[in-house]
C-alpha positions, 0 to 999 in steps of 0.5 A, spaced: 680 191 448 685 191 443 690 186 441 694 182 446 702 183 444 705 177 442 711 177 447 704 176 453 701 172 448 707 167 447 708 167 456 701 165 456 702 158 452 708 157 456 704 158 462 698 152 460 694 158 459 691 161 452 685 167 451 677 166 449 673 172 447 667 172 451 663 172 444 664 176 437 665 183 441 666 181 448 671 181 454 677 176 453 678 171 458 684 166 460 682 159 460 687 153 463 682 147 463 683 141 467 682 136 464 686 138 458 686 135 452 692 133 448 693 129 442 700 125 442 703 125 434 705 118 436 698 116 438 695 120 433 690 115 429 688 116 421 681 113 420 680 108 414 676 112 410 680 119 411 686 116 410 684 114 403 682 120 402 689 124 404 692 118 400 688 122 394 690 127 393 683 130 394 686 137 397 692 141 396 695 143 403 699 149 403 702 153 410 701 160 412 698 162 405 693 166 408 693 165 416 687 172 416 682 168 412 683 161 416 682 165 422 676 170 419 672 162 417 674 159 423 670 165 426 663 165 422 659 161 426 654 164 430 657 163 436 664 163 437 670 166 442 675 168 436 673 176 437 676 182 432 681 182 437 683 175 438 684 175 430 689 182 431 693 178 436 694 172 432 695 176 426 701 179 430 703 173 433 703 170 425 708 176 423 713 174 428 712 167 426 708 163 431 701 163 430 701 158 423 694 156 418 694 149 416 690 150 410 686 144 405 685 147 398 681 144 392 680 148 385 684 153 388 679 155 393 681 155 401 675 150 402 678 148 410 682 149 415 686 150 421 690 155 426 694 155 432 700 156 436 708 153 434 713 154 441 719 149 442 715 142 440 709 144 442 703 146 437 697 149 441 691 148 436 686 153 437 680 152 431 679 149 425 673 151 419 671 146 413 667 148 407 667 142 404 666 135 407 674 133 410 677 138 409 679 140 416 680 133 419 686 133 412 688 140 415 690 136 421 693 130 418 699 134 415 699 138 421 700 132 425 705 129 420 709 135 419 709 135 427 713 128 426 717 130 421 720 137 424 720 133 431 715 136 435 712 132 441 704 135 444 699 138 440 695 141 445 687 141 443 685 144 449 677 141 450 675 134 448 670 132 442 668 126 440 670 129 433 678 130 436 678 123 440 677 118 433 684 122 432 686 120 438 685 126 443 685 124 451 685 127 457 690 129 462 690 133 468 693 139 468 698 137 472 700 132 467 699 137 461 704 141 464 710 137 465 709 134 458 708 141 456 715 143 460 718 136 456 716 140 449 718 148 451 726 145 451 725 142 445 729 146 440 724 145 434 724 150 428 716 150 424 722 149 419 719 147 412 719 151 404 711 151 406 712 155 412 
């Protein structure tokens, strides 16, 4: 296999559909779940606790500050889908400005994270990694919060965890997905920002 060019990449997710690895060396397949899971930033729900320590200060976020290794931690796991070549074509995707990382600094360590896919007012979420406790789940509060602020309206976090669903995640069927994934494709939203 080699990397998936961004241009078939980006008409994957306007479809509904997005790519996995059949394990660290494996063949890649497409997948478009149903149901799908889907967080609404205007539903998206801050525990107490966590919401204490974003107002902390605790982590430092940054924006595609280092997207490779953002990808490279999600993907040391004993078991994982994000092969090499699911890492070339994202990296691609980065450089023309699609693919972005969320990352949660401490001590000027990269300590967690996320990445994920910006179209139109969509944000396709497709991992996330901690070093240290709450370091992903502060990556995904300013992503949401930057969602808010740039205007964009469906995060796509694709299969439910329990872990997702305190934040607010529900499941709709395909059908639904896609209409709200049309609403947010003709939305006409720049991942913006001095951070990006």
């Amino acid at each position: 296999m080699t990397a998936i060019p961004p241009d078939v990449l980006l008409r994957m997710y306007a479809s509904g559909v997005f790519p996995m690895a059949d394990g660290k060396d494996g063949e890649i397949y497409l997948y478009s779940p149903d149901p799908r899971t889907i967080i609404l930033p205007e539903h998206f729900h801050v525990p107490d606790s966590l919401r204490r320590t974003w107002r902390s200060g605790r982590f430092e976020i940054r924006f595609n500050t280092c997207f490779d290794a953002v990808m490279r931690q999600c993907a040391a796991r004993d078991e994982t889908w994000i092969s090499d070549d699911i890492i070339r074509s994202y990296v691609l995707l980065h450089e023309r400005g699609a693919a972005h990382s969320v990352e949660a600094w401490r001590n000027g360590a990269l300590v967690g994270g996320l990445y994920g896919v910006a179209l139109g007012g969509a944000f396709f979420g497709e991992s996330m990694f901690h070093i240290e406790r709450d370091a992903s789940k502060i990556a995904l509060v300013a992503l949401v919060e930057h969602m808010r602020v740039r205007g964009m309206t469906l995060l796509d976090v694709q299969y439910s965890t329990p872990h997702l669903r305190r934040f607010g995640a529900e499941d709709v069927p395909r059908a639904r997905y896609l209409e709200l994934l049309e609403e947010a494709l003709v939305l006409e939203v720049s991942w913006g920002g001095s951070e990006s």
